[in-house]
py3Dmol code that shows the C-alpha trace and the ligand (Angstrom):
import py3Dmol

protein = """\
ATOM      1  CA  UNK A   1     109.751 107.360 110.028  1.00  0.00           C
ATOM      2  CA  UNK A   2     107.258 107.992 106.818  1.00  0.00           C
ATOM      3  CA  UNK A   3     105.440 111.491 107.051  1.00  0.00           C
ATOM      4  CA  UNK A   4     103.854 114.325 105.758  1.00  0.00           C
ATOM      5  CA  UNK A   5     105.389 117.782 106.507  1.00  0.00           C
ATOM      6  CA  UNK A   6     103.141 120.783 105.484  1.00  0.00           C
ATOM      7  CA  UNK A   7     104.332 124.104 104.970  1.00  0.00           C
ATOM      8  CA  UNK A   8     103.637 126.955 103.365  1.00  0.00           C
ATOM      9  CA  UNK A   9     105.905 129.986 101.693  1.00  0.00           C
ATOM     10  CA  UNK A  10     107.522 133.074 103.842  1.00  0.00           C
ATOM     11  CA  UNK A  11     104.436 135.235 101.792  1.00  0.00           C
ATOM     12  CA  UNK A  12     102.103 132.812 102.404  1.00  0.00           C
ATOM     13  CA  UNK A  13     101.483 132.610  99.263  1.00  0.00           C
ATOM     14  CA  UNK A  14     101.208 128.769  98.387  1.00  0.00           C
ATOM     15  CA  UNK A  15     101.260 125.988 100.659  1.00  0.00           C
ATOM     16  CA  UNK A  16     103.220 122.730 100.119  1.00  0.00           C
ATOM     17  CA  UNK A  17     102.988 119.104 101.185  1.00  0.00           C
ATOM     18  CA  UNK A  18     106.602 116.918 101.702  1.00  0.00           C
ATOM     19  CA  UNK A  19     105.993 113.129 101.132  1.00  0.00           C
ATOM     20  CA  UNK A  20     108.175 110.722 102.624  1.00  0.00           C
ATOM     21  CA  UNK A  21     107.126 107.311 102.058  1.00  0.00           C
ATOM     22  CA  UNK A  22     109.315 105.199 101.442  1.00  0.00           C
ATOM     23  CA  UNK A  23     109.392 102.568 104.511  1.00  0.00           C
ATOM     24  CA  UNK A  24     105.231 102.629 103.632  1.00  0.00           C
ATOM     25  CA  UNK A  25     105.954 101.722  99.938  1.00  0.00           C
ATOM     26  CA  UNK A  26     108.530  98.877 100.696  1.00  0.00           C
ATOM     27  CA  UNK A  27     105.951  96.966 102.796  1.00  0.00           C
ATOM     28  CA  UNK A  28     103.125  97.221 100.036  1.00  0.00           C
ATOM     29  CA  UNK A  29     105.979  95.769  97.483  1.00  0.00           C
ATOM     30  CA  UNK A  30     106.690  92.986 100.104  1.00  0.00           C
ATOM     31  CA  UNK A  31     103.032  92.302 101.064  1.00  0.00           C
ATOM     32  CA  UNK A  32     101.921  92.409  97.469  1.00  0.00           C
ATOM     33  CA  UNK A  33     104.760  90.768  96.054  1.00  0.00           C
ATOM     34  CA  UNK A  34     104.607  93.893  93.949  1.00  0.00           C
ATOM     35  CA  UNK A  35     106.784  94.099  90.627  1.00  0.00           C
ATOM     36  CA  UNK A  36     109.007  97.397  90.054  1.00  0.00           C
ATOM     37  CA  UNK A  37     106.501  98.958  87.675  1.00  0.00           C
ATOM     38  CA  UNK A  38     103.009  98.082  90.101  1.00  0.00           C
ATOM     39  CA  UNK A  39     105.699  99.454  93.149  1.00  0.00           C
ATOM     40  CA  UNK A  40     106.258 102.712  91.112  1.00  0.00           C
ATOM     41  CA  UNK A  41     102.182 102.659  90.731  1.00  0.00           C
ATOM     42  CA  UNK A  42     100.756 101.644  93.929  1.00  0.00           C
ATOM     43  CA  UNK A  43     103.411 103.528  95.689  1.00  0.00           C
ATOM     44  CA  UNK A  44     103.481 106.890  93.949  1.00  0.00           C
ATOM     45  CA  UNK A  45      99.424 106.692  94.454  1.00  0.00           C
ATOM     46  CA  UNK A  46      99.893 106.036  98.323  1.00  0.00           C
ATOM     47  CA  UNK A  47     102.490 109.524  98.339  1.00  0.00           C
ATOM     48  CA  UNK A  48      99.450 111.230  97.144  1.00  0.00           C
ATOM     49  CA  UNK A  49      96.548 109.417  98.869  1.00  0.00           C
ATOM     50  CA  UNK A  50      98.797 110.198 102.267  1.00  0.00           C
ATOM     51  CA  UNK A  51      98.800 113.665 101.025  1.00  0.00           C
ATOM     52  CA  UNK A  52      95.505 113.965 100.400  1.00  0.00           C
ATOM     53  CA  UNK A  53      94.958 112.530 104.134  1.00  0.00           C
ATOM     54  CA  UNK A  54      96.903 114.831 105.483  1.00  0.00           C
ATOM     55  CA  UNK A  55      94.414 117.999 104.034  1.00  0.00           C
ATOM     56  CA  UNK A  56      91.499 116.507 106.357  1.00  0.00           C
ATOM     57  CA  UNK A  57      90.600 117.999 109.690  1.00  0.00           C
ATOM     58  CA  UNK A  58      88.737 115.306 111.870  1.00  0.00           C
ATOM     59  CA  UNK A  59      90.643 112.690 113.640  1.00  0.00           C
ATOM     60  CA  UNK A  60      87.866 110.004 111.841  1.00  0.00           C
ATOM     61  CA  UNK A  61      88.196 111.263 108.243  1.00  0.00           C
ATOM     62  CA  UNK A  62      88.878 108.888 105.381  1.00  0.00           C
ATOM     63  CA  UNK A  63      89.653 109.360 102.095  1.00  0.00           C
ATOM     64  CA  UNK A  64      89.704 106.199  99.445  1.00  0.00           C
ATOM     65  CA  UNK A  65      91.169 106.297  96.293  1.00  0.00           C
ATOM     66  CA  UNK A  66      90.443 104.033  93.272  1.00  0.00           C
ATOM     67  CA  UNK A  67      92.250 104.173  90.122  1.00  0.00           C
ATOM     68  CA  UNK A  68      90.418 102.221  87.303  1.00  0.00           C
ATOM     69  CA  UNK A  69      92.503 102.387  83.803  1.00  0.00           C
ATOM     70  CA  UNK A  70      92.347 100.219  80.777  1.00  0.00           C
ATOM     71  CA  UNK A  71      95.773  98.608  81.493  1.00  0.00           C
ATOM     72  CA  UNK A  72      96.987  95.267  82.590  1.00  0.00           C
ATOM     73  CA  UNK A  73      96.870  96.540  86.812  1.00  0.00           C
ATOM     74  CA  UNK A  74      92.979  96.384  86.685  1.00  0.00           C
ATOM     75  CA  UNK A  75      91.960  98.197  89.732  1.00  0.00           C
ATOM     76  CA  UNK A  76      94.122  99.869  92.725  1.00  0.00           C
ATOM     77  CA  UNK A  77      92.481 100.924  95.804  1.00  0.00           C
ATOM     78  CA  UNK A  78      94.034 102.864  98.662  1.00  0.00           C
ATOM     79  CA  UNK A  79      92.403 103.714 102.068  1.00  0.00           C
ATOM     80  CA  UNK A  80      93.904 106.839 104.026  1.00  0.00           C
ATOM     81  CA  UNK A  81      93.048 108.078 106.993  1.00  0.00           C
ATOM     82  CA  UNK A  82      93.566 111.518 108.400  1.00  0.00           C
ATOM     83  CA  UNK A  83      95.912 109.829 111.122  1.00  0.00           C
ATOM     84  CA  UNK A  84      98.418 108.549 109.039  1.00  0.00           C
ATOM     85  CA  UNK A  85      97.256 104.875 108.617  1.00  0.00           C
ATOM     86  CA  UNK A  86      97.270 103.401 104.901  1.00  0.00           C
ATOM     87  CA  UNK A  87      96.352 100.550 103.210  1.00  0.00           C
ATOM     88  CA  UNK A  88      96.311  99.450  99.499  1.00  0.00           C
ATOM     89  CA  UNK A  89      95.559  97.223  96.692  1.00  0.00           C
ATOM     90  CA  UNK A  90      95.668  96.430  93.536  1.00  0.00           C
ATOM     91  CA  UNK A  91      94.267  93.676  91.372  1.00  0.00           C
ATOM     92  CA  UNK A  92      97.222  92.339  89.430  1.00  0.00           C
ATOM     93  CA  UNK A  93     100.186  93.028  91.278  1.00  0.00           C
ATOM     94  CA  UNK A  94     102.928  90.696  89.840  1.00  0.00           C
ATOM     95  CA  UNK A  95     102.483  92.041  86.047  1.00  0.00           C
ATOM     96  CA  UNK A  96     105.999  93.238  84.897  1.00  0.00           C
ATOM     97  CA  UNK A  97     106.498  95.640  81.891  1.00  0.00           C
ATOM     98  CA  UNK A  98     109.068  96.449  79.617  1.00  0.00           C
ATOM     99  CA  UNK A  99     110.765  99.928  80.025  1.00  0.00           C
ATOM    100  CA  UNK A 100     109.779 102.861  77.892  1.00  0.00           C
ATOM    101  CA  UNK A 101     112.230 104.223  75.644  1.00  0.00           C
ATOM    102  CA  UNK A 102     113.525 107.022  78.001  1.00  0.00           C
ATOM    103  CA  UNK A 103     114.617 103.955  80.711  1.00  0.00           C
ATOM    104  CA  UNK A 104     111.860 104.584  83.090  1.00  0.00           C
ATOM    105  CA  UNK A 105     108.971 102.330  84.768  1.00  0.00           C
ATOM    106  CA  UNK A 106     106.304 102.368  82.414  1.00  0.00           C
ATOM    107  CA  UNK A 107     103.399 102.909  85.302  1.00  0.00           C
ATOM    108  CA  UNK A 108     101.002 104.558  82.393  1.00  0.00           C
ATOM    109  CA  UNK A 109     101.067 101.378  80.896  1.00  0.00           C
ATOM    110  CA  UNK A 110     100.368  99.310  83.178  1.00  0.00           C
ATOM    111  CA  UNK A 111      97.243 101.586  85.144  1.00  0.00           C
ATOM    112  CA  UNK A 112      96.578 102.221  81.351  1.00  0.00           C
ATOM    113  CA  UNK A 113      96.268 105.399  79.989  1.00  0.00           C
ATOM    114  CA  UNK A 114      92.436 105.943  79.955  1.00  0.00           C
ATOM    115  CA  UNK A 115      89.998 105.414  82.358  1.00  0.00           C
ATOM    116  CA  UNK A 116      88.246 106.924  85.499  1.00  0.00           C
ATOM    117  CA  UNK A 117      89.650 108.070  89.108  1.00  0.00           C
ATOM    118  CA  UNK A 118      87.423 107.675  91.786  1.00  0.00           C
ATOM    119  CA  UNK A 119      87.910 109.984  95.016  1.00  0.00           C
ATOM    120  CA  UNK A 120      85.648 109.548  97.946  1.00  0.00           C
ATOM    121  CA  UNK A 121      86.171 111.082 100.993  1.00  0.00           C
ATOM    122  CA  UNK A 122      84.478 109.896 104.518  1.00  0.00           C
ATOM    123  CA  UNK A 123      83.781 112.758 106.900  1.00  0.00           C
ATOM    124  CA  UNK A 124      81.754 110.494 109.302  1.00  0.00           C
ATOM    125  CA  UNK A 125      78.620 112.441 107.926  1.00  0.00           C
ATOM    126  CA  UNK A 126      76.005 109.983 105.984  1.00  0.00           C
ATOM    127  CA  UNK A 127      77.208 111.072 102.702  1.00  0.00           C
ATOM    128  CA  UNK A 128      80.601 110.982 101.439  1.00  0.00           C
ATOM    129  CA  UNK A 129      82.025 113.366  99.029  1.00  0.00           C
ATOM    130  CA  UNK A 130      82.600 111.857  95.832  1.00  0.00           C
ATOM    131  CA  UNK A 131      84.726 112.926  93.397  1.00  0.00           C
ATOM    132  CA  UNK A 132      85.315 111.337  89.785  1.00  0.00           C
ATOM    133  CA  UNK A 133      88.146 112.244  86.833  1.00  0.00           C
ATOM    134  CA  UNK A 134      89.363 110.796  83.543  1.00  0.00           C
ATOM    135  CA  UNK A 135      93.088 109.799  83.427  1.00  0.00           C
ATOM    136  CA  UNK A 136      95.195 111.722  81.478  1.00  0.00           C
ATOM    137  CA  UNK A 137      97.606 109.144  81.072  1.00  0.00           C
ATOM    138  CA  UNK A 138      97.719 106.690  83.658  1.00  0.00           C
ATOM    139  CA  UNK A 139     101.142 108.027  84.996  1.00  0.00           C
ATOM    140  CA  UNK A 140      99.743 109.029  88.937  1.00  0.00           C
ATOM    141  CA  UNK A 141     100.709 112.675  89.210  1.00  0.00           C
ATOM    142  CA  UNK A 142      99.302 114.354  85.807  1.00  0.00           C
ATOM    143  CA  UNK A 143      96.267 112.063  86.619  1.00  0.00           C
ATOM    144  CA  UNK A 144      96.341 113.792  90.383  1.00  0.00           C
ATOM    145  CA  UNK A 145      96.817 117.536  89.031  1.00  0.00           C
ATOM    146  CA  UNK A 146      94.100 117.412  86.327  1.00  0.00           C
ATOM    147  CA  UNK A 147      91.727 116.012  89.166  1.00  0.00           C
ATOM    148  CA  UNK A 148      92.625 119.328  91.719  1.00  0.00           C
ATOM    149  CA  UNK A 149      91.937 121.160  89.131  1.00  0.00           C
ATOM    150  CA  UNK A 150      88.851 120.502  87.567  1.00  0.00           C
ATOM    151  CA  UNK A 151      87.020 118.620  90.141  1.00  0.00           C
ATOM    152  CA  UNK A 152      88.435 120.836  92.935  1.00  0.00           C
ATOM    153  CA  UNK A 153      89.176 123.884  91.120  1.00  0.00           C
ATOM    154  CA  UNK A 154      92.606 124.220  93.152  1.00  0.00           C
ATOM    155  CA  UNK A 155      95.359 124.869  90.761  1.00  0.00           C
ATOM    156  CA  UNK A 156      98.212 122.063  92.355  1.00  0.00           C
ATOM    157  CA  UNK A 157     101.885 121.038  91.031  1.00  0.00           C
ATOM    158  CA  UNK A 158     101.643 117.296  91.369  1.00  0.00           C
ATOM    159  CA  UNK A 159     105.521 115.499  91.895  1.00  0.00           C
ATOM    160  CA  UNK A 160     105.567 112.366  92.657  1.00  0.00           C
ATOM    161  CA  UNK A 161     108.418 109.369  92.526  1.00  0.00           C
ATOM    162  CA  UNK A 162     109.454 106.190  93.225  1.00  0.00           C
ATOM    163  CA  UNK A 163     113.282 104.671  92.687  1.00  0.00           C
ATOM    164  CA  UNK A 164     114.830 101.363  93.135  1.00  0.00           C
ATOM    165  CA  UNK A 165     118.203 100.541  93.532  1.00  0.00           C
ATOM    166  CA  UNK A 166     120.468  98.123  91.652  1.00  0.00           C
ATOM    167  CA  UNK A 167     119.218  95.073  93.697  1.00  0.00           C
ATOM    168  CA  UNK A 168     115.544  95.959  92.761  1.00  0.00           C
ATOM    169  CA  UNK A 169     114.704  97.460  96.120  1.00  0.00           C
ATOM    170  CA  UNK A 170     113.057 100.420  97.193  1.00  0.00           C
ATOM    171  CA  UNK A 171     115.389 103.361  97.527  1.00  0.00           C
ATOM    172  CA  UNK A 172     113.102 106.497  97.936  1.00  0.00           C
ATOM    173  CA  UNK A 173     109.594 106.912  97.893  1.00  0.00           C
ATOM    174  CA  UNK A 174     107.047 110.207  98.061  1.00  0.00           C
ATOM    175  CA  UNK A 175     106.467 113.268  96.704  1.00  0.00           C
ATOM    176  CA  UNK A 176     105.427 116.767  97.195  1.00  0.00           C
ATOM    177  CA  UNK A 177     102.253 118.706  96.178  1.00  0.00           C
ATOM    178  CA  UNK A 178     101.986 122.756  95.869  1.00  0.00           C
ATOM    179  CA  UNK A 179      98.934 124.493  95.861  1.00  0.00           C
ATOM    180  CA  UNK A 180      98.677 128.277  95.799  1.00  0.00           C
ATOM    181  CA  UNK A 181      96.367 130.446  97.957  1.00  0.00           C
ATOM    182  CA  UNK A 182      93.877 132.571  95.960  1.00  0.00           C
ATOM    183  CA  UNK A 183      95.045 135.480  95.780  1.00  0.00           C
ATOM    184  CA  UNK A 184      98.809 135.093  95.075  1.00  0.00           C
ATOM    185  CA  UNK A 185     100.648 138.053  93.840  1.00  0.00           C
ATOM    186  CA  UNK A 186     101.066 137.848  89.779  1.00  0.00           C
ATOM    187  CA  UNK A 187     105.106 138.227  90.518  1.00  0.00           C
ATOM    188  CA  UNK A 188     104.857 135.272  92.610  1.00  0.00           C
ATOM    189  CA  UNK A 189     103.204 133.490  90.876  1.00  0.00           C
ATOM    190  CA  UNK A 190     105.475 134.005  87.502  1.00  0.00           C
ATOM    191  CA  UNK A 191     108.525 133.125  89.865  1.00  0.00           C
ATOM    192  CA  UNK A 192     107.000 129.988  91.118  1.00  0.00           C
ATOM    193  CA  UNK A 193     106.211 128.822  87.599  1.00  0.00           C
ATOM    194  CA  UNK A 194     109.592 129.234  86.888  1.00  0.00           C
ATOM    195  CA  UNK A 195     110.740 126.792  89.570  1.00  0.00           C
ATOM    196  CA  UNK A 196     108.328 124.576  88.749  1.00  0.00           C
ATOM    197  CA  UNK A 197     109.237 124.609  85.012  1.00  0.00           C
ATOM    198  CA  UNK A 198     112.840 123.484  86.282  1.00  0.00           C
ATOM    199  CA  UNK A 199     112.177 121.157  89.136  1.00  0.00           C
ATOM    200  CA  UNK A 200     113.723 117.995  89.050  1.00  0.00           C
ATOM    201  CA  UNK A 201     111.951 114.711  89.393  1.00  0.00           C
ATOM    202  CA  UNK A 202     110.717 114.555  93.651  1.00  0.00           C
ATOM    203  CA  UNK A 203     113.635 111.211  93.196  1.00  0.00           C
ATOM    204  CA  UNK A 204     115.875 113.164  92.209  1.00  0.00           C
ATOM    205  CA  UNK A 205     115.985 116.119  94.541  1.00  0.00           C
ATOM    206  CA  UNK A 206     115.364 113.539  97.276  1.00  0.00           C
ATOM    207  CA  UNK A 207     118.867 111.657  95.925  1.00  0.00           C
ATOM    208  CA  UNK A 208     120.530 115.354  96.579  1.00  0.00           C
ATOM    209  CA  UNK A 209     119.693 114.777 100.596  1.00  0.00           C
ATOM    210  CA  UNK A 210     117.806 112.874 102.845  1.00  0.00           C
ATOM    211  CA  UNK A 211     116.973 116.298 104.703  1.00  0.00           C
ATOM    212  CA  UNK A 212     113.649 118.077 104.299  1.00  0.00           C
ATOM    213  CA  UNK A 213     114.774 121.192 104.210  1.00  0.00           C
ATOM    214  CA  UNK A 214     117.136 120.553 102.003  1.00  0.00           C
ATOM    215  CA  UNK A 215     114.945 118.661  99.348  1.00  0.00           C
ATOM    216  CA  UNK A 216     113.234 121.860  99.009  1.00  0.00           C
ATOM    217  CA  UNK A 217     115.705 124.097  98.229  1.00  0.00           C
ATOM    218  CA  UNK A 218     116.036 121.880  95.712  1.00  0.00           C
ATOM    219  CA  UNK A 219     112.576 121.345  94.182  1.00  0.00           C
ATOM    220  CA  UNK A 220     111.984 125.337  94.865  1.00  0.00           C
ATOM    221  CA  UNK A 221     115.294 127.352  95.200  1.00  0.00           C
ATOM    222  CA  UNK A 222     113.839 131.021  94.560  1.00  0.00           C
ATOM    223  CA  UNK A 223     111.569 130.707  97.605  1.00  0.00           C
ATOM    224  CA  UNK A 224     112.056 130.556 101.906  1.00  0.00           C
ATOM    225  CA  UNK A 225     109.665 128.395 103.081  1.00  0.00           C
ATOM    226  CA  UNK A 226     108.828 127.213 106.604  1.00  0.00           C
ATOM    227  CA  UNK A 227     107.732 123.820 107.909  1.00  0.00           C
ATOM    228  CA  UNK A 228     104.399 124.637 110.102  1.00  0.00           C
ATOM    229  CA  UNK A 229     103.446 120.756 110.828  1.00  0.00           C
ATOM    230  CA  UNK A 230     103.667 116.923 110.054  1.00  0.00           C
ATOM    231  CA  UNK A 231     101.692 113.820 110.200  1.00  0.00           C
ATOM    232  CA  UNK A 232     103.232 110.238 110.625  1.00  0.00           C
ATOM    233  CA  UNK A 233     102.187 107.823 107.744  1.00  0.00           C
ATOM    234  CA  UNK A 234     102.416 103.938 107.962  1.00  0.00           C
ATOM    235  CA  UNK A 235     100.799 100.791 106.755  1.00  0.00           C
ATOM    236  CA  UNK A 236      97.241 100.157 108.678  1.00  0.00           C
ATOM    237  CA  UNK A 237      95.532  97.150 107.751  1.00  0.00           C
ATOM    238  CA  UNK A 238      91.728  97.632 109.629  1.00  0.00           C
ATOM    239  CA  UNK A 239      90.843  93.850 109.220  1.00  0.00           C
ATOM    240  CA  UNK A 240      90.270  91.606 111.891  1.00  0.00           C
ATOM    241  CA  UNK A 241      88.334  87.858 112.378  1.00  0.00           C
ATOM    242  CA  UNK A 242      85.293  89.984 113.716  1.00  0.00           C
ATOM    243  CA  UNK A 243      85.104  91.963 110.829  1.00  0.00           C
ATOM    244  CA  UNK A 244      85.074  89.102 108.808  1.00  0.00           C
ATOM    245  CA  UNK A 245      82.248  87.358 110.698  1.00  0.00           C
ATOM    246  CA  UNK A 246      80.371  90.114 110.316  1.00  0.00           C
ATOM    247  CA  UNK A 247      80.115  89.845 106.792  1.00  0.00           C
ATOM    248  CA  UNK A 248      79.880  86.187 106.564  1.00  0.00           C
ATOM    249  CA  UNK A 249      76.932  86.971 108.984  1.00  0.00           C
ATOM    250  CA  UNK A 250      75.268  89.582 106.277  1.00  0.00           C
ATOM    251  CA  UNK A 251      75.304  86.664 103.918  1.00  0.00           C
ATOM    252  CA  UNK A 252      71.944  85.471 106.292  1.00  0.00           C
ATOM    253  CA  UNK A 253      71.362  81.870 106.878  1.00  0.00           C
ATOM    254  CA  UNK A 254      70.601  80.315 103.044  1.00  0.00           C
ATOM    255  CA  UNK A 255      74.062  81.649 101.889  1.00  0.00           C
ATOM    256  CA  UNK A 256      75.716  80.390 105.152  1.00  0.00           C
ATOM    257  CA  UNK A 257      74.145  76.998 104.981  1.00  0.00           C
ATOM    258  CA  UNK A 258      74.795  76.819 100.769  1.00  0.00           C
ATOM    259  CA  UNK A 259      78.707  77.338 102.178  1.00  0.00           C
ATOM    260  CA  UNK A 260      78.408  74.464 104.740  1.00  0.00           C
ATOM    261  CA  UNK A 261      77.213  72.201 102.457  1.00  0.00           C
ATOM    262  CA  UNK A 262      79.769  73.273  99.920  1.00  0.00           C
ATOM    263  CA  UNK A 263      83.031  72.933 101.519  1.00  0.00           C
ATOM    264  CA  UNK A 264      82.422  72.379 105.099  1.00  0.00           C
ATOM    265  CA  UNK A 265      84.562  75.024 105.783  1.00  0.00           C
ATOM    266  CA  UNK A 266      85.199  78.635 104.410  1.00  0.00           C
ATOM    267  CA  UNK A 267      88.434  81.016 103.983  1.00  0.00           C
ATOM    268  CA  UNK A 268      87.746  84.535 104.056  1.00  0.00           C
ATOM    269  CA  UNK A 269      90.728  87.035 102.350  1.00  0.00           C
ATOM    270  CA  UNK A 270      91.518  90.655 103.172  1.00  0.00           C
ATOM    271  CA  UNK A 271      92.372  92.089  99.639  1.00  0.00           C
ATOM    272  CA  UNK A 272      94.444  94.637 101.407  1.00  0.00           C
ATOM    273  CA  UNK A 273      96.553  92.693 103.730  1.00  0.00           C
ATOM    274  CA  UNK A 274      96.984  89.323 102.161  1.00  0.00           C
ATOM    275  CA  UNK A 275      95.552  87.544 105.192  1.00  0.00           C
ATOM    276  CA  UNK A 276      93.463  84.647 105.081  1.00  0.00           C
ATOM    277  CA  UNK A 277      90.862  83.705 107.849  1.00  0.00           C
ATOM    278  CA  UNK A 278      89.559  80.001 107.751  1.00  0.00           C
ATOM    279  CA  UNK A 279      86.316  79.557 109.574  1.00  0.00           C
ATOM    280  CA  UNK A 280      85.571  75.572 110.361  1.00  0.00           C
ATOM    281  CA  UNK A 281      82.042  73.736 109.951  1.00  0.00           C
ATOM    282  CA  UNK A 282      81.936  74.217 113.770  1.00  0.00           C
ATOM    283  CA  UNK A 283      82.251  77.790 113.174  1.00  0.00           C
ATOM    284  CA  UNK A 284      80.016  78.235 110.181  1.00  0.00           C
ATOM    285  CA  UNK A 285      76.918  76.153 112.440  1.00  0.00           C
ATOM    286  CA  UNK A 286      77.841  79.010 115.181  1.00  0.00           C
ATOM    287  CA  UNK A 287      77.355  82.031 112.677  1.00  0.00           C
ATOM    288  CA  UNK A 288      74.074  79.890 111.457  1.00  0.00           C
ATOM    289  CA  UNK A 289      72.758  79.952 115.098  1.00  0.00           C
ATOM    290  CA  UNK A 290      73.377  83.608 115.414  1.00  0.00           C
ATOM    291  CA  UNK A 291      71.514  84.352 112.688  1.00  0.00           C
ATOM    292  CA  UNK A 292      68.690  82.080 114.109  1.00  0.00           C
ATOM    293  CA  UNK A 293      69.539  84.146 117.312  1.00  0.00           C
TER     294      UNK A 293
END
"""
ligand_1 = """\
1
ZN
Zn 93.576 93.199 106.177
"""
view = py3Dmol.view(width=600, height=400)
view.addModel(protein, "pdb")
view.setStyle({"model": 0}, {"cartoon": {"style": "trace"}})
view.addModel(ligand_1, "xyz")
view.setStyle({"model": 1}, {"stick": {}})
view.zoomTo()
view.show()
């Protein structure tokens, strides 16, 4: 099962967040007939979104996610609420790129390596919080820890991975996120910075063992640190056919009849799911008297 674990340090001193999503980014490859390199994107982007889920309080919270470089992906938008459920996006999914010279994905390449990040987070209240950074180079996880800490002024070590196997497929998937506490010793802090200046890639420590625990000795080995609690994560698509006449409704009678006369029929597509709804001429005169109502 994909989840979150949260902990935090024997001290209490920082507080860490354990991403395991790799079931979560298998299903956006297959629903999105994703190439490797918009996989590695979209799916290191979900680790974090998930993450970032997982720091609201409210059962109703929602936090969406929009990534907007100058590369070949165009746009990627992911929708996480604080229950686990995620969906995601992204405009050109099949683009392929070559490797960069060190053998890995080249994900900065393809989000592009300048452009805007757009954070909005939905407490229910009329007015979302929204949150905007440059990209520092397109490549998820510097983007993510330059955003914490100027737009959030949280000081955050941002690890985040995706790896396929020889047959192209999803091995492991996720990440993990540290973020100290105010008022963190100096010694602590000098010994965490030394882990952190020798932690592995979150693939590779997660190649080491499939177990939590385990994964962190790896990615922090000077420190004891204690699981305190864990949210599920999985693919949530929200759409539905009543959704979708909704909208076709807020189009008003004009548009609806300008549709009718078009095509005599209309498909409507959830960009986040892939599915289509059709809605026949008998259905678009039904909308046309509800409007009339
Ligand atoms: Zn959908």
């Amino acid at each position: 099962m994909n989840r979150i674990l949260r902990g935090m340090d024997r001290g209490q001193n920082f507080r860490f967040f354990l991403a395991d999503t790799t079931e979560l980014t298998k299903e956006m490859k297959e629903i999105h007939q994703l190439s490797e390199t918009a996989t590695a994107a979209l799916g290191r982007t979900a680790a974090i979104s998930a993450i970032m889920a997982s720091m609201m309080k409210n059962l109703r919270d929602k936090i969406t996610i929009q990534v907007q470089g100058n590369g070949p992906a165009g746009r990627l938008i992911l929708v996480a609420s604080s229950t686990g459920g995620i969906k995601a996006t992204v405009d050109h999914p099949e683009i392929e790129l070559p490797l960069k010279s060190n053998g890995k994905l080249d994900v900065g390449g393809y989000v592009g390596r300048e452009g805007q990040m757009i954070i909005i987070r939905d407490f229910g209240l009329k007015e979302p919080y929204i949150g905007r950074s440059n990209l520092i180079s397109g490549e998820i996880a510097e983007d993510f820890t330059y955003y914490f800490a100027t737009s959030e002024q949280q000081p955050s070590v941002v690890n985040l991975g995706v790896l396929f196997n020889k047959d192209g497929e999803v091995e492991i998937a996720g990440g993990i996120v540290i973020q100290t506490m105010p008022d963190i010793p100096e010694k602590v802090l000098v010994q965490l910075e030394k882990d952190v200046a020798s932690m592995p890639s979150f693939t590779k420590a997660a190649q080491e063992s499939a177990d939590p625990k385990e994964r962190l000795a790896v990615l922090l080995p000077s420190f004891e640190l204690d699981f305190m609690d864990e949210m599920p994560v999985f693919w949530e698509c929200d759409c539905s056919r009543e959704r979708m006449e909704q909208a076709l409704l807020a189009l008003g009678e004009e548009e609806l009849k300008t549709l009718l006369e078009e095509d005599d029929s209309t498909e409507m597509h959830c960009h986040f799911c892939n599915t289509d709804y059709h809605f026949s001429r008998e259905d678009l005169l039904g909308l046309i008297q509800e409007v009339n109502g």
